[in-house]
N, C-alpha and C positions, 0 to 999 in steps of 0.2 A: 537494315542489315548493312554492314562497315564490311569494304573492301578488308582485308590481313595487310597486316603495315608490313615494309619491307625492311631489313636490312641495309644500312648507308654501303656505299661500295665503296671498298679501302682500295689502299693506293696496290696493293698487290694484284688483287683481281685488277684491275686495270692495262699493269704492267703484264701480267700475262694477257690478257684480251688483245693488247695490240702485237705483243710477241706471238702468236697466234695467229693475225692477220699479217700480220709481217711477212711469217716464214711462206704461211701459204699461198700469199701474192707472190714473194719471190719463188716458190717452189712451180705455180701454175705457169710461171713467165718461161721460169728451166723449160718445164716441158715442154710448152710451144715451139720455143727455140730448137730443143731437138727433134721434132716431130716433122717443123716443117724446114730445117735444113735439108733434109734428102730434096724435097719439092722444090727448094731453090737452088737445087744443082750443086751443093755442097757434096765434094765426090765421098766415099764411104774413108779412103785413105785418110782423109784430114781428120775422122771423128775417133782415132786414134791419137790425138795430141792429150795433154793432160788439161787444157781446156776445158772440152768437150766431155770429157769421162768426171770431169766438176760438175759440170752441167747436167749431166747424165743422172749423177749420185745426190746433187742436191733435188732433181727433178723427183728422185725416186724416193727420196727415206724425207721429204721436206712436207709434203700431204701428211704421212701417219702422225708425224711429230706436232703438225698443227691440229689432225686430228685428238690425240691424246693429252695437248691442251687445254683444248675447249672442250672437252670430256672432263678435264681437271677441275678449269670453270667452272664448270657445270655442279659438278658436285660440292666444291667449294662453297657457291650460290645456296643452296640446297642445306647443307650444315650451317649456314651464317642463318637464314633467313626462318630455320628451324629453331634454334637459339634466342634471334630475336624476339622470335613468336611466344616461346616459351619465360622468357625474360619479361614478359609486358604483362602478363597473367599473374 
């Protein structure tokens, strides 16, 4: 019994793979950042600058967006490797 051959990975899927860990590394660092400014005595006045409210917004919409990447990924994956299969028969 033969493992199913794969699909080569184009430069696309790649380009998203890392745009994906990108955003989410940056998005997970936002959050820390905001989370644990209050704990380091950063007063609530200063999380009013427009800074902070970047911080804020890329902490908040920078997860779904990497999720819905790698959900993209995903399926991409899934139609290539579908194709291929059916291409070799």
């Amino acid at each position: 019994m033969s493992t199913p051959a794969r699909a080569p990975i184009s430069k696309v899927e790649r380009i998203i793979a890392f745009m994906a860990l990108g955003i989410a590394v940056i998005a997970f660092v936002a959050l820390i950042v905001v989370v644990g400014a209050p704990l380091a005595g950063v007063p609530g006045d200063a999380m009013t600058t427009p800074l902070w409210q970047t911080l804020f917004l890329v902490a908040y919409f920078g997860l779904p967006i990497a999720f819905v990447l790698m959900l993209t990924l995903v399926i991409i994956r899934i139609v290539s490797n579908r194709r291929h299969r059916t291409d070799d028969r």
